[in-house]
C-alpha positions, 0 to 999 in steps of 0.5 A, a space after each residue: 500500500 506504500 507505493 499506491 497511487 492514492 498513498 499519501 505519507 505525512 510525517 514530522 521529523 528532527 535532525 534524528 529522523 522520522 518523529 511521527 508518521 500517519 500513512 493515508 491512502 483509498 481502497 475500494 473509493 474508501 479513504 483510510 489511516 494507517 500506522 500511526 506511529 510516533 517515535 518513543 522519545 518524542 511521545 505525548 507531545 501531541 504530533 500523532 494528533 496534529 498528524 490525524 487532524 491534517 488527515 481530516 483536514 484535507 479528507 474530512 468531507 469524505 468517510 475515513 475508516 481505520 483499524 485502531 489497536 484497541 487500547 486507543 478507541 478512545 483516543 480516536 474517538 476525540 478526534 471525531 471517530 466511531 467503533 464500527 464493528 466488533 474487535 479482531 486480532 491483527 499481528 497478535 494485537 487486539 484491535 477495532 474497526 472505526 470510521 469517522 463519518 464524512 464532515 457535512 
């Protein structure tokens, strides 16, 4: 999905690399998020939540769907998204599926 025409890569970074990332891209016309990953020393700084507001930003007049790990359902949930369907294990990880509707 990196090499995807319709992948979109938004990052932060510091003189040591990457900070945070958010990969973004559309599969069957539906936009999602993907690896939203901050790098330990940089945590709980607020950069993975600039990065999903940048994403809602420029697609937020669409749905975007995204498979969080489940610890951070709420954490997604302030930022406009909503369980939509039962939790599954992915890569021995236990996640939910969510959606933040389209923006009218």
């Amino acid at each position: 999905r990196d090499l995807l025409p319709s992948t979109t890569h938004l990052w932060f970074a510091d003189d040591d690399g990457p900070t945070s990332y958010l990969r973004s891209f559309v599969e069957d016309d539906v936009r999602h998020v993907g690896r939203v990953c901050t790098r330990r020393d940089q945590r709980g700084r607020g950069l993975s939540a600039r990065l999903v507001a940048e994403c809602t930003r420029l697609w937020g007049t669409s749905a975007i769907e995204l498979n969080a790990q489940a610890y951070l359902e709420q954490w997604y949930g302030r930022h406009g998204y909503v369980r939509s369907g039962e939790n599954f294990m992915e890569a021995g990880i236990d996640h939910v599926p969510m959606v933040r509707p389209a923006e009218r």
